[in-house]
C-alpha positions as CSV (number, residue, x, y, z in Angstrom):
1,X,0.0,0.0,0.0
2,X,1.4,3.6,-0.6
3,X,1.8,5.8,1.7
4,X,-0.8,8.2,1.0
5,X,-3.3,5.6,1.0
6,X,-1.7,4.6,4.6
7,X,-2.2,8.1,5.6
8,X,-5.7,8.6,4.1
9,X,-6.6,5.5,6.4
10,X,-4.9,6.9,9.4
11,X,-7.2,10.1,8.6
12,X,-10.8,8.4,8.8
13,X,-9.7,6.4,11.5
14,X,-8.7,9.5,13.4
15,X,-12.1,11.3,11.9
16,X,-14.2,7.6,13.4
17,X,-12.7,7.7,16.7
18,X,-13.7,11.7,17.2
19,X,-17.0,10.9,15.9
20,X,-17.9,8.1,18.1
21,X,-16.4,10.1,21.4
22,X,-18.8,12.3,20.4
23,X,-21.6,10.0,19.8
24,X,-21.1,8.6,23.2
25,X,-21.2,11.8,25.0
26,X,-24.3,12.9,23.1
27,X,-26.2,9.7,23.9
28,X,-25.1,10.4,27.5
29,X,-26.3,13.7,27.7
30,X,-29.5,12.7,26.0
31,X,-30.4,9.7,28.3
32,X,-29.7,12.4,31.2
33,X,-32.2,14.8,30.0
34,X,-34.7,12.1,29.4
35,X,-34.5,11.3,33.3
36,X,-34.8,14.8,33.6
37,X,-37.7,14.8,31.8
38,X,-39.3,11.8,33.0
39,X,-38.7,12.8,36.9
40,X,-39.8,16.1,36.0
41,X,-43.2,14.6,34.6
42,X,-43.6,12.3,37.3
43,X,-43.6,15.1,40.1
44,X,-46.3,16.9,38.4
45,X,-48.3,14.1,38.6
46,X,-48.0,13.5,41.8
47,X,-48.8,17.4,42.4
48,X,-52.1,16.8,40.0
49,X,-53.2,13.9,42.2
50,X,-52.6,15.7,45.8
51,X,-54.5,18.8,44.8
52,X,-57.3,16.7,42.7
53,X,-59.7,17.0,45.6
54,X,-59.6,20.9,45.1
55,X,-59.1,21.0,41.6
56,X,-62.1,22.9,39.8
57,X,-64.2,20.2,36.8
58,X,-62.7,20.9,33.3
59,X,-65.8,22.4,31.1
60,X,-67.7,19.6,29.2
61,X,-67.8,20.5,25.2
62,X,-71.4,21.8,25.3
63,X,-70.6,24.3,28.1
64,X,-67.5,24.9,25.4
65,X,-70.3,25.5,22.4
66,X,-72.5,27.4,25.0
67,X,-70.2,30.1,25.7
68,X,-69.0,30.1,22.4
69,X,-72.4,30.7,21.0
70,X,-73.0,33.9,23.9
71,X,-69.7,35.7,21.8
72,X,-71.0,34.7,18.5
């Protein structure tokens, strides 16, 4: 093999090594904000479910179209 052929290899070798430290410290940082995100959710629904008893009933569609049809 010539040696610009050698060094061409040596290149994307190089190139594949950088690539994949970076690959691995991406997937890190993604799994890290998906436990964010999941711990994150899961407190909120432990908020909802304490303050249920207090919480107000979410309008049904026909009180929706009701007030809807007062503004039309």
């Amino acid at each position: 093999m010539e040696a610009s052929g050698i060094k061409k290899i040596k290149a994307v070798e190089e190139e594949n090594r950088r690539l994949r430290q970076i690959f691995a410290v991406l997937s890190v940082e993604d799994r890290a904000l998906k436990d964010i995100i999941e711990k994150s959710f899961e407190t909120s629904q432990g908020k909802q479910r304490l303050s249920a008893g207090n919480a107000l009933p979410l309008p049904t569609s026909e009180a929706l179209n009701q007030g809807c049809s007062v503004y039309a």
